[in-house]
MIROMI-59117 format. One record per residue (C-alpha): residue in one letter; x, y, z. Coordinates in steps of 0.1 Angstrom, whole numbers, padded with zeros to 4 digits, always signed. Example, Ala and Ser with C-alpha at 12.3 -4.5 7.8 and 13.67 -1.06 7.14 Angstrom:
# residues 2
a+0123-0045+0078/s+0137-0011+0071/
***
This chain:
# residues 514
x+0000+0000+0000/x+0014+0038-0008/x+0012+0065+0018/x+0002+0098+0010/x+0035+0125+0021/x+0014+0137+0054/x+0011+0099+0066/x+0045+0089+0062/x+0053+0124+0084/x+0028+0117+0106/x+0038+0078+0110/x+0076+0090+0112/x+0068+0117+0136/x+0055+0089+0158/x+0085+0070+0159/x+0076+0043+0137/x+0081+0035+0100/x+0059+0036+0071/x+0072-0003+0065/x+0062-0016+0103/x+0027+0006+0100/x+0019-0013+0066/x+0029-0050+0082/x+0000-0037+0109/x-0023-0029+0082/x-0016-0063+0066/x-0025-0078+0100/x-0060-0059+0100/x-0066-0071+0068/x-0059-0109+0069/x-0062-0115+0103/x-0046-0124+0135/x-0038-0166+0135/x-0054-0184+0165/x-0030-0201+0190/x-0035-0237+0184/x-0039-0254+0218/x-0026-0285+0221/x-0037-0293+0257/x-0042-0280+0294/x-0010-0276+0313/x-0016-0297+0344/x-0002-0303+0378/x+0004-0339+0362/x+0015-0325+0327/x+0038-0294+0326/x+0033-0277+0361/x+0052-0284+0391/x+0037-0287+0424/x+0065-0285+0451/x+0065-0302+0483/x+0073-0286+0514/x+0104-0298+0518/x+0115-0287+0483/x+0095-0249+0489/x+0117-0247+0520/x+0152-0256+0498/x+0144-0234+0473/x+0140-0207+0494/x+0167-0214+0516/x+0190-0212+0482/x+0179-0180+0469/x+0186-0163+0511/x+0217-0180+0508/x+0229-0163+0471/x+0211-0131+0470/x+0235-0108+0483/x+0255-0114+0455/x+0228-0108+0429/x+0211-0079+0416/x+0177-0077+0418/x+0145-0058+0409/x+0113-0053+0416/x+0092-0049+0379/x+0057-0035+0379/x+0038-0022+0351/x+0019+0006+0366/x+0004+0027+0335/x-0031+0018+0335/x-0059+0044+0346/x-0085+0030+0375/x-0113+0042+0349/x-0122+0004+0343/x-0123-0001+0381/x-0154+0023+0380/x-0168+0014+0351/x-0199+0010+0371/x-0200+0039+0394/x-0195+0061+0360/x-0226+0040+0349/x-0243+0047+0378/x-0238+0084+0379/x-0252+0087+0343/x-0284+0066+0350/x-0290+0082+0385/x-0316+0110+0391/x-0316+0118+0426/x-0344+0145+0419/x-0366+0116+0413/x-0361+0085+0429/x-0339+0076+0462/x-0309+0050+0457/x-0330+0024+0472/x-0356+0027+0441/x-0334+0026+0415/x-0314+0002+0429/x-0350-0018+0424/x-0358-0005+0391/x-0329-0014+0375/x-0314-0047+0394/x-0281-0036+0394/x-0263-0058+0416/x-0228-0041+0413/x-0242-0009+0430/x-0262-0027+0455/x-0231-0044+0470/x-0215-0013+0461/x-0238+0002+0490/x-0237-0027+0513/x-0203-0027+0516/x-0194+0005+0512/x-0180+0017+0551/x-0160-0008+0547/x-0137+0012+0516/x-0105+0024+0526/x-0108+0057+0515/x-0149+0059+0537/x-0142+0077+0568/x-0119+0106+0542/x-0144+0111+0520/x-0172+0111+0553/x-0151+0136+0570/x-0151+0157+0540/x-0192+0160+0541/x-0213+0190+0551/x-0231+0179+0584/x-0263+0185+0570/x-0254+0160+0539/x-0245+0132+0571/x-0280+0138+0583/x-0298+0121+0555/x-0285+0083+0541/x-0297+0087+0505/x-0278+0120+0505/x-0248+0110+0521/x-0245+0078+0495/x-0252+0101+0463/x-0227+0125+0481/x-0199+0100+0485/x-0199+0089+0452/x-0200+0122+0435/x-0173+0132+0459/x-0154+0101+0450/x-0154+0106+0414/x-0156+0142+0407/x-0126+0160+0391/x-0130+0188+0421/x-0134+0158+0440/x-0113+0125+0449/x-0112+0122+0409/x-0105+0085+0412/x-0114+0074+0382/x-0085+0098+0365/x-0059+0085+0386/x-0036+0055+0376/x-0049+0022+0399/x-0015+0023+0417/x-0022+0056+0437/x-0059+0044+0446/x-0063+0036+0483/x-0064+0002+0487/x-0061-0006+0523/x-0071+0017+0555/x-0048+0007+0588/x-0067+0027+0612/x-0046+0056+0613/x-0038+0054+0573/x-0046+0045+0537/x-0023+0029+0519/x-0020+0027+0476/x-0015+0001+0459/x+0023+0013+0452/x+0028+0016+0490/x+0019-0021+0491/x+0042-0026+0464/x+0073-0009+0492/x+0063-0034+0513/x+0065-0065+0490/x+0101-0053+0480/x+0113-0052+0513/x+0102-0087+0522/x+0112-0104+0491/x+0130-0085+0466/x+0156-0068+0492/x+0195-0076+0501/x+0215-0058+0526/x+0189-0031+0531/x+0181-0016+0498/x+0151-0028+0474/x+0153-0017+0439/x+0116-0013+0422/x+0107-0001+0386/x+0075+0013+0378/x+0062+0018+0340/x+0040+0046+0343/x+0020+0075+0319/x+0044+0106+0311/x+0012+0126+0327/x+0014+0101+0359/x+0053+0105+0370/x+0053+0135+0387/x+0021+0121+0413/x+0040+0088+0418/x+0073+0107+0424/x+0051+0129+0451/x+0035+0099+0467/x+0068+0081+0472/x+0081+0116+0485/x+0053+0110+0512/x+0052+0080+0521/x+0092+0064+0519/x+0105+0075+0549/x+0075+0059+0572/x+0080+0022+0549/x+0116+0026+0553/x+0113+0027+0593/x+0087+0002+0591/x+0104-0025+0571/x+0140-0013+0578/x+0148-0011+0538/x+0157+0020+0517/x+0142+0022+0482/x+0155+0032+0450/x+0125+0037+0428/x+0125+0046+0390/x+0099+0049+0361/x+0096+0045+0327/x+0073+0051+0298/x+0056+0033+0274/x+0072+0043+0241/x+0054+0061+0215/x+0067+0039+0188/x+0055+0005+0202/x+0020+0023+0197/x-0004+0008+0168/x-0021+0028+0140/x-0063+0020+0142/x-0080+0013+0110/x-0117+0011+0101/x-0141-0017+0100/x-0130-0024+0064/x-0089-0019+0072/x-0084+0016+0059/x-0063+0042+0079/x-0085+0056+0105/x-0083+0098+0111/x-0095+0114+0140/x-0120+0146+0134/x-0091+0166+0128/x-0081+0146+0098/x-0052+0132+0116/x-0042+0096+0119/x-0050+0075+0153/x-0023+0061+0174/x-0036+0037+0201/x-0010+0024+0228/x+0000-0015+0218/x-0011-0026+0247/x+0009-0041+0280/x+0031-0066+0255/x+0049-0029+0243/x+0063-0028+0280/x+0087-0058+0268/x+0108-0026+0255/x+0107-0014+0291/x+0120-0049+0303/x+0143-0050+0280/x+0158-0015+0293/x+0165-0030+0326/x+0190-0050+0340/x+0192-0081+0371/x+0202-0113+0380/x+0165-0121+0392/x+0136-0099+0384/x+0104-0103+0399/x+0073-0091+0377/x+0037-0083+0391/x+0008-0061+0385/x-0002-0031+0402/x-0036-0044+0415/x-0027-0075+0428/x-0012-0071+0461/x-0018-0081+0501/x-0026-0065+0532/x+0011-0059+0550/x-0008-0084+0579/x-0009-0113+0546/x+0024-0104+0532/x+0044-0135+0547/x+0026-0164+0530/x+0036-0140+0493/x+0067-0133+0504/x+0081-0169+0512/x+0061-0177+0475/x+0083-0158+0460/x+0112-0165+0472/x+0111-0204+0467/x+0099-0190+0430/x+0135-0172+0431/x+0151-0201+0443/x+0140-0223+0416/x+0148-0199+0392/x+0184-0194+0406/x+0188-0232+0408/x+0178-0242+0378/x+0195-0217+0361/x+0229-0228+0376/x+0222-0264+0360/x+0217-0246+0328/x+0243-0223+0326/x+0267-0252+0332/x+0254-0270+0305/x+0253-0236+0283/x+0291-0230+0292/x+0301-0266+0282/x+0282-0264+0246/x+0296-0230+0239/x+0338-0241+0249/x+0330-0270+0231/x+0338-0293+0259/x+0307-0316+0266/x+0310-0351+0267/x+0287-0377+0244/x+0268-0387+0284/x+0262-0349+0291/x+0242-0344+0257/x+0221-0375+0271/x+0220-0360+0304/x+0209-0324+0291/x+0181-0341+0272/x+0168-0356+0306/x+0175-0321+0320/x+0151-0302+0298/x+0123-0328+0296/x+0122-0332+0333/x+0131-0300+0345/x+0119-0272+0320/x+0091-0298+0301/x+0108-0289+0273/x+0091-0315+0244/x+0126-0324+0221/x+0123-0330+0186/x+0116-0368+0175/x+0140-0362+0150/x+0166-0355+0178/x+0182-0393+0176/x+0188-0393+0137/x+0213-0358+0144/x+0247-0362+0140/x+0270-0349+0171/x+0271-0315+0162/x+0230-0315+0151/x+0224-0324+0184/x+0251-0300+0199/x+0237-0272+0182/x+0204-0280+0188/x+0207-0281+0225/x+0226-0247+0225/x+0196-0230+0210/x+0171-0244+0232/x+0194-0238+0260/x+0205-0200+0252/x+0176-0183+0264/x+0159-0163+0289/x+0139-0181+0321/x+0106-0174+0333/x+0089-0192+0360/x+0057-0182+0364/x+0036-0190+0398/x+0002-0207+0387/x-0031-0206+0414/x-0061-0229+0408/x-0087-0220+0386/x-0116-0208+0402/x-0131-0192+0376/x-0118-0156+0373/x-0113-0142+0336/x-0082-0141+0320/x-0053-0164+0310/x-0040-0200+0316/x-0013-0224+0310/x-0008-0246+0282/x+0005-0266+0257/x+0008-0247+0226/x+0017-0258+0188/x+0035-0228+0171/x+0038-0223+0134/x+0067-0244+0132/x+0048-0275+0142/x+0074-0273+0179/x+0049-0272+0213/x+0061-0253+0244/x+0042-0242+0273/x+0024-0208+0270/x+0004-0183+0288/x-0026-0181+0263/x-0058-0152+0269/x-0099-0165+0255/x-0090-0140+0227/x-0059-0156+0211/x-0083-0187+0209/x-0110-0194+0183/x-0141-0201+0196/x-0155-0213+0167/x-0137-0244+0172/x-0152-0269+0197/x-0122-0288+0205/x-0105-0257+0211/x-0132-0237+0232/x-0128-0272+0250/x-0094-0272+0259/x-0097-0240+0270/x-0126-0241+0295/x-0106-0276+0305/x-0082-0251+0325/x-0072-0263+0357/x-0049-0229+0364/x-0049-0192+0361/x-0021-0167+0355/x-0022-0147+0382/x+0011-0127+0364/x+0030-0138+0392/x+0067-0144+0373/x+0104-0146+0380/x+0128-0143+0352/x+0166-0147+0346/x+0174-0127+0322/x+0210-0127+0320/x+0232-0156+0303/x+0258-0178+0317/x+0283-0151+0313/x+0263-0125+0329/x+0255-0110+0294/x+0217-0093+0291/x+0199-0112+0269/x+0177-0089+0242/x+0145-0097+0252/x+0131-0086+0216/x+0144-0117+0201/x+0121-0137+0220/x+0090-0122+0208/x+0064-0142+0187/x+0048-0114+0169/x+0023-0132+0153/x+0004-0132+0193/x-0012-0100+0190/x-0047-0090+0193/x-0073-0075+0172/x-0094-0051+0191/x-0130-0035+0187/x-0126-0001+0200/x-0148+0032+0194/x-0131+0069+0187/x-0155+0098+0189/x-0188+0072+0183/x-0175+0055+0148/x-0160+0021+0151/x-0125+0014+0149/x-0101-0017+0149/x-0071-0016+0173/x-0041-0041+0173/x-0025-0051+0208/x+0013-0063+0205/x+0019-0101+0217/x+0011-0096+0257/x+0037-0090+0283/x+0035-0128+0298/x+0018-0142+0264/x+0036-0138+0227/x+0061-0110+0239/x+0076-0140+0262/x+0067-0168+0235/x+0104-0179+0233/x+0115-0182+0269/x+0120-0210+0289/x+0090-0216+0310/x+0085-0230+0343/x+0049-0233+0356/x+0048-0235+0396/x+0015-0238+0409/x+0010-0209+0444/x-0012-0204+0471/x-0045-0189+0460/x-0039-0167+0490/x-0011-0149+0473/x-0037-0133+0447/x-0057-0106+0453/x-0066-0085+0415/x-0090-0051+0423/x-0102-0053+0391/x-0136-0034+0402/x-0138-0011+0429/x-0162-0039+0447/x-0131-0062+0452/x-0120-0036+0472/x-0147-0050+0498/x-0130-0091+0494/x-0122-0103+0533/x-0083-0099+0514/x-0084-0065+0513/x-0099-0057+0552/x-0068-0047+0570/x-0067-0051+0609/x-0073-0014+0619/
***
């Protein structure tokens, strides 16, 4: 396809080149391939469920080698909470309070989100701030005092919550205090990701965002340091303008905004694999922004992921023997055999059935590639039906079959014994992963040369009322990690706690003893 002068300008001044935009117009137009499951990654079939004594060895080899790594603290931080009140903005819109109390509409219109919304709602974090905040004669009258506390809560003169990014929402009230989502995050450094006082974190955040985080962490690091003991060294990045996407319309032509200019859509979380790649540790622990404990919880987390590190740390040191060995040349006929017991028991890896025919160096080669690569192992809880993405096996294009992270929407289903293999799920990915990724030699792997770019998404969105289609990049944990080698470990249920509505702010999880 030819661009027009302005649109190759426009593309360039966006960082990206007329080339990549047209392979994303050629993705519109023939479509996005469906994974093609193979089967459900099980406790007995390519996750690991430790025992207690192995938990406890684990852990007790990452305490006893951590002072000599490096290691960070990874958490992708940009999103806005406006999904988290996707039904209090609902609510506001459908609400006349010049006509009918809460209780009525609440009847009229059966909406059960708002209704627990109200149950529950002295039990928020942020209650007794927003309560205090309240003309006495609003306090006097119920129905006022609820309409009043939401409006408070979202107006832009108000709380503004729905504006803010999730990580500077209050999530938990300690009597005294509330404490964000990022605090939490403080607190999860220092009890797993810290070595001889320091913890080391990394937020991606929105260019419009940094400032707010830099001011909360201005607030609140000096009371977290004397709590846990640990000093923090916190930095922030961006997602990058060119890992954004061009939108198209319903029949795959450039899309332009009422302005006449072109739309640029962020490329979703699987851009932030740019992000990852711009940092650099032995061990680097990655987790959302929503999913985190009361400080009361944080032991049975912490010790999870430091067995997780562990296991990493060990099983890396296996394979960076065996890597060092290929690459000098120097491994014996008995270690190839043992390597190939190595990767089948230990990373699940599924070799070749070709693999006997190769001659020595086939084999030797081989081996290397599968070997020289980054490590993920990713913490798995028991599906119990939240939405999202699970383990499993997964046939790429090549005809190989690795363990993935796979989302409903990379599957098609319009094919039965797909949907079914799906649904079959026994875990979920609670993004709870670990990753090495450095090589034998202490070298940074680039993590762009383990993306599977044929993972992305096709999205339905809507600009200013007229439909659009958007393209996510291969997720974070999904096609932009495609290529690693993958441990699934299955983790206490306990260790994950999502606020994906504001309601889930009410869960028993996030009730901190006052």
């Amino acid at each position: 396809m030819n661009f027009t002068d302005q649109e190759i300008n426009e593309i360039k001044d966006h960082g990206l080149t007329p080339e990549q935009v047209k392979s994303q117009i050629d993705l519109f137009t023939n479509g996005v391939p469906n994974v093609k499951l193979v089967a459900t990654a099980t406790v007995a079939d390519g996750i690991f469920k430790l025992t207690e004594e192995e938990e406890l060895k684990y852990l007790d080899f990452y305490e006893s080698h951590k002072k000599e790594l490096d290691l960070l603290k990874f958490t992708p931080a940009s999103g806005a909470a406006s999904r988290m009140f996707k039904k209090i903005y609902q609510f506001l819109e459908d609400y006349d309070a010049s006509k009918e109390t809460i209780e009525e509409y609440l009847e009229r219109t059966g909406d059960k989100h708002m209704k627990n919304f109200f149950v529950g709602y002295k039990k928020f974090p942020f209650y007794n701030h927003i309560i205090d905040g309240l003309d006495e004669e609003t306090k006097k009258d119920e129905n006022a005092t609820k309409y009043a506390f939401i409006k408070t809560m979202m107006a832009e003169d108000g709380e503004n919550y729905g504006n803010l990014p999730k990580g500077l929402i209050p999530f938990h009230y300690y009597g005294s205090y509330m404490a964000t989502a990022f605090e939490e995050h403080l607190h999860e450094a220092a009890a797993y990701a810290a070595k001889n006082g320091q913890a080391d974190l990394h937020f991606t955040v929105s260019p419009e965002h940094k400032d707010a985080f830099k001011k909360e962490f201005d607030k609140i690091h000096a009371s977290v340091s004397n709590t846990t003991n640990v000093s923090f060294d916190v930095d922030y990045s961006f997602q990058k303008p060119e890992t954004d996407t061009v939108a198209v319309t319903m029949d795959n032509k450039l899309y332009r905004k009422g302005d006449g200019s072109l739309l640029f859509r962020p490329g979703g979380h699987g851009a932030l694999i740019e992000n990852l790649n711009d940092v650099d540790a032995d061990v680097v622990f990655i987790k959302n922004i929503d999913n985190v404990l009361v400080q009361d919880n944080i032991q049975v987390l912490s010790r999870t992921k430091r067995f997780l590190a562990g296991l990493l740390l060990k099983k890396q040191e296996s394979v960076f023997k065996y890597a060092e060995l290929l690459d000098k040349d120097s491994i014996a006929e008995g270690e190839l055999e043992e390597l190939v017991t190595f990767l089948k028991e230990d990373f699940s890896t599924r070799i070749d059935e070709a693999y006997t025919s190769y001659s020595t160096e086939e084999k030797k080669s081989y081996l290397k590639e599968l070997l020289d690569r980054p490590i993920r192992v990713c913490g798995m809880v028991k599906n119990e039906g939240e939405p999202g993405g699970g383990p499993f096996w997964v046939e790429d294009e090549s005809g190989k079959v690795a363990l993935q992270i796979i989302e409903s929407a990379q599957v098609n289903d319009k094919d039965a014994k797909q949907e079914e293999i799906f649904k079959n799920s026994t875990h979920f990915n609670p993004v709870d992963i670990v990753a090495g990724v450095r090589n034998y030699k202490g070298e940074k792997y680039n993590l762009l040369d383990y993306v599977n770019p044929d993972l992305a998404f096709i999205a339905y969105k809507t600009d200013g009322g007229n439909e659009i289609k958007a393209l996510e990049l291969p997720g974070l944990w999904n096609g932009a990690m495609a290529r690693w080698n993958t441990l699934f470990v299955e983790v206490p249920l306990e260790t994950f706690n999502p606020v994906k509505t504001v309601n889930d702010l009410l869960k028993p999880s996030h009730q901190a003893q006052a």
